[in-house]
C-alpha positions in Angstrom: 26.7 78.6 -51.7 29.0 79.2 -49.1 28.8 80.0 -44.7 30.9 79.4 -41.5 28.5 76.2 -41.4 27.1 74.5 -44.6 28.9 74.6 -48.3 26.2 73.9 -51.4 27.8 72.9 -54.6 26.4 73.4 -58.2 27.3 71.0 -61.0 25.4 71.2 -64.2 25.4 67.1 -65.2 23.7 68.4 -68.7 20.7 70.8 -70.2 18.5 68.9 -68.1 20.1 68.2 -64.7 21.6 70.3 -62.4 23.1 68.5 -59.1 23.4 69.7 -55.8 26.0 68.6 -53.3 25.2 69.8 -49.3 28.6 69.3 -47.0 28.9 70.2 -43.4 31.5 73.6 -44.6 34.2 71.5 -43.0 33.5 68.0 -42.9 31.0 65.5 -44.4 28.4 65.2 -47.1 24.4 65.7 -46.1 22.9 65.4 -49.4 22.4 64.8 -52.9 19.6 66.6 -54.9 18.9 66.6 -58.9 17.0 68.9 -60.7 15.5 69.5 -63.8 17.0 73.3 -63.3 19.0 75.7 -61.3 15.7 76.9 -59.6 15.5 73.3 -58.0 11.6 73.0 -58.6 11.7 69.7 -60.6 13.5 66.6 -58.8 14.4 64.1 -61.1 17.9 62.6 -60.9 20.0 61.0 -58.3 19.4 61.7 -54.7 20.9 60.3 -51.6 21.4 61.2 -47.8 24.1 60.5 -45.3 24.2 60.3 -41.6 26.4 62.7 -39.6 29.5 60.6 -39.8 29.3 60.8 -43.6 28.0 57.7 -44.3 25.4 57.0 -46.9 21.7 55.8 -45.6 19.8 55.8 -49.0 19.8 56.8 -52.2 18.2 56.2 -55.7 16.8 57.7 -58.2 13.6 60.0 -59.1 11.2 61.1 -61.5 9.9 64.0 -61.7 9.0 64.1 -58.1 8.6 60.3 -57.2 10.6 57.3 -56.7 11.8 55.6 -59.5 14.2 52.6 -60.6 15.9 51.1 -57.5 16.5 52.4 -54.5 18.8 51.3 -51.5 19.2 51.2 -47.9 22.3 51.3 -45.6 23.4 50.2 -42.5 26.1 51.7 -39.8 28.7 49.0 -42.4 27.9 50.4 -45.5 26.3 47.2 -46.0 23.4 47.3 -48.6 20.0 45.8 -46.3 17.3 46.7 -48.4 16.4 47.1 -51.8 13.2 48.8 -53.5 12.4 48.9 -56.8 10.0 51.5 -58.2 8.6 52.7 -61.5 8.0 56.5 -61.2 6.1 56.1 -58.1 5.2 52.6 -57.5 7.0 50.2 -55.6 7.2 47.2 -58.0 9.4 45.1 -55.4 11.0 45.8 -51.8 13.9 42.8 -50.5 14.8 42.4 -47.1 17.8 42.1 -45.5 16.6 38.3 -45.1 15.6 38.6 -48.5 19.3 39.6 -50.1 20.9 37.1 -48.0 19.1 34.1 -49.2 19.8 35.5 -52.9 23.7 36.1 -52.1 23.4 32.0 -50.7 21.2 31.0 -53.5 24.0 32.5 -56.0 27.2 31.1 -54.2 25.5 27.6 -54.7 24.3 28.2 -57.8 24.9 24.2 -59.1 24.9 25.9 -63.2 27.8 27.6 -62.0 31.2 26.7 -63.0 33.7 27.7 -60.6 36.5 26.8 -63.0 35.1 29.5 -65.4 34.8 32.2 -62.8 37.1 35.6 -62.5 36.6 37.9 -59.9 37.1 41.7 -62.3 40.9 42.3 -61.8 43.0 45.9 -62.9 45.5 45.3 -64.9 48.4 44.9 -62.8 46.4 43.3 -60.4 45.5 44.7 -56.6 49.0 45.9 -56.2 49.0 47.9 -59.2 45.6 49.2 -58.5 47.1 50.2 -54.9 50.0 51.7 -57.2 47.9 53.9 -59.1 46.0 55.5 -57.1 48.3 56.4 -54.6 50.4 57.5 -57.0 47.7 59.8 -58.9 46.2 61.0 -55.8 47.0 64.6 -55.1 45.1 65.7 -51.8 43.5 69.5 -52.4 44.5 72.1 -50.6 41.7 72.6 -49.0 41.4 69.2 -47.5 45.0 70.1 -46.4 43.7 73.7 -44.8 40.8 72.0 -42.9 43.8 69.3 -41.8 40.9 66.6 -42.7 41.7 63.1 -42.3 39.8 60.1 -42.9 38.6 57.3 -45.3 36.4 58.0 -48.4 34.3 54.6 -49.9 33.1 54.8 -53.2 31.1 52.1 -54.8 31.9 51.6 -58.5 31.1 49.1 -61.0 33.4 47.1 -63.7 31.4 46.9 -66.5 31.6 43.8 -69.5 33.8 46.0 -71.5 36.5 46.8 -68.5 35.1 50.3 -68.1 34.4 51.9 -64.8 30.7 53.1 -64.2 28.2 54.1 -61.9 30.4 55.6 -59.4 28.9 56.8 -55.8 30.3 58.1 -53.1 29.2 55.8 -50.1 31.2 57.6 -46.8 32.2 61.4 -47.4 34.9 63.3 -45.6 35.0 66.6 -47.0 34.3 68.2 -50.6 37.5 68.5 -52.5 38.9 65.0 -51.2 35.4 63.5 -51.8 35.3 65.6 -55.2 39.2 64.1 -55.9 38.8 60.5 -55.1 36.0 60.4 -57.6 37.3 61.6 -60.5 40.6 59.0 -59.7 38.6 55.8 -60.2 36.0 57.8 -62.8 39.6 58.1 -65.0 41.0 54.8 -64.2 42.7 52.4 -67.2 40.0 49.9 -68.0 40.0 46.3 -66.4 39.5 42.7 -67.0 35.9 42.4 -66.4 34.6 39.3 -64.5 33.5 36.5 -65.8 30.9 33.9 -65.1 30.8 30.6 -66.7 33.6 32.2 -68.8 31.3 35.4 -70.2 32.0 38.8 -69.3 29.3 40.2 -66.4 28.8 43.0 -64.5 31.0 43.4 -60.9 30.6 45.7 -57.8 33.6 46.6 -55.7 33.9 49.2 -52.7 36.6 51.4 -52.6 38.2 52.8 -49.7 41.0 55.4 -49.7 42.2 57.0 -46.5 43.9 60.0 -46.4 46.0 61.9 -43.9 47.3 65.7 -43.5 49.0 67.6 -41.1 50.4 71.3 -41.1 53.5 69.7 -43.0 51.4 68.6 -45.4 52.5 71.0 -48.1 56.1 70.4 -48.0 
């Protein structure tokens, strides 16, 4: 779905999911929406919703009409502040911004903890090869080129214990294809070296920003 002022994109995420991107026709993201079907009468899926500089305010998932799993809140830093956790329309637990920051303290003093045995997930190559790849994969669309948009994506992504790269999200939008490109970049990235606490592979959480610049020269 295309106009002069909104673009609505259609990507069908399997049988049972159908997911709906709404952008400002040049610029930003508004929202996510997932479906049960094209005819968008069933939510149930990821959903999130952006402010009008693109960045993310909330988003989580739901089922079949109601909240479910956890859900997160956003400030003006695309700092996580709150935190609710829901099964299919209850709220099982809701943390504070107080609340997260006194679990971040309470895990950097963590006394069971042994620093020694501690790995922050790394690419292989470390962060100048990570820098390496992607600018050297990135290919900026030619539409983001047309609009002459310029700006910084973020996308949250996590490491998993295997070195794979999951859960991608995009966190602050600039326009569709750049958004659309930057994702698929880290979804294909080489595996890493997954983080490790007390010497075990864990789960790790990075943010990703890439800016990108264009001009009317951009093509040459």
């Amino acid at each position: 779905i295309e106009d002069a002022t909104y673009l609505g994109v259609l990507e069908k995420l399997s049988d049972t999911a159908y997911q709906w991107k709404y952008y400002h026709y040049s610029g930003s993201l508004i929202r996510i929406e997932t479906y049960v079907n094209k005819s968008l009468e069933i939510p149930h899926g990821y959903f999130a919703y952006f402010d009008a500089r693109g960045r993310i305010d909330s988003g989580g998932y739901i089922y079949n009409h109601q909240k479910d799993q956890m859900w997160f809140h956003f400030n003006d830093s695309i700092k996580i502040i709150q935190t609710e956790d829901y099964y299919r329309g209850t709220l099982l637990e809701r943390k504070t911004r107080e609340d997260l920051e006194k679990e971040r303290n309470d895990n950097k003093n963590d006394s069971s903890v042994d620093p020694k045995l501690e790995k922050e997930a790394n690419f292989r190559g470390g962060e100048a090869g990570w820098r390496k790849y992607l600018e050297k994969n990135l290919h900026i669309p030619d539409r983001t080129i047309d609009l002459l948009k310029s700006g910084t994506t973020m996308t949250y992504f996590m490491v998993d214990t295997d070195g794979s790269v999951q859960g991608i999200f995009l966190a602050k939008s600039v326009e569709y294809a750049i958004d659309e490109a930057v994702m698929a970049l880290i979804k294909s990235a080489p595996s890493w070296e997954p983080a490790l606490k007390n010497g075990k592979p864990v789960k790790a959480y990075r943010i990703q920003p890439v800016t990108v610049m264009t001009s009317d020269d951009s093509r040459n």
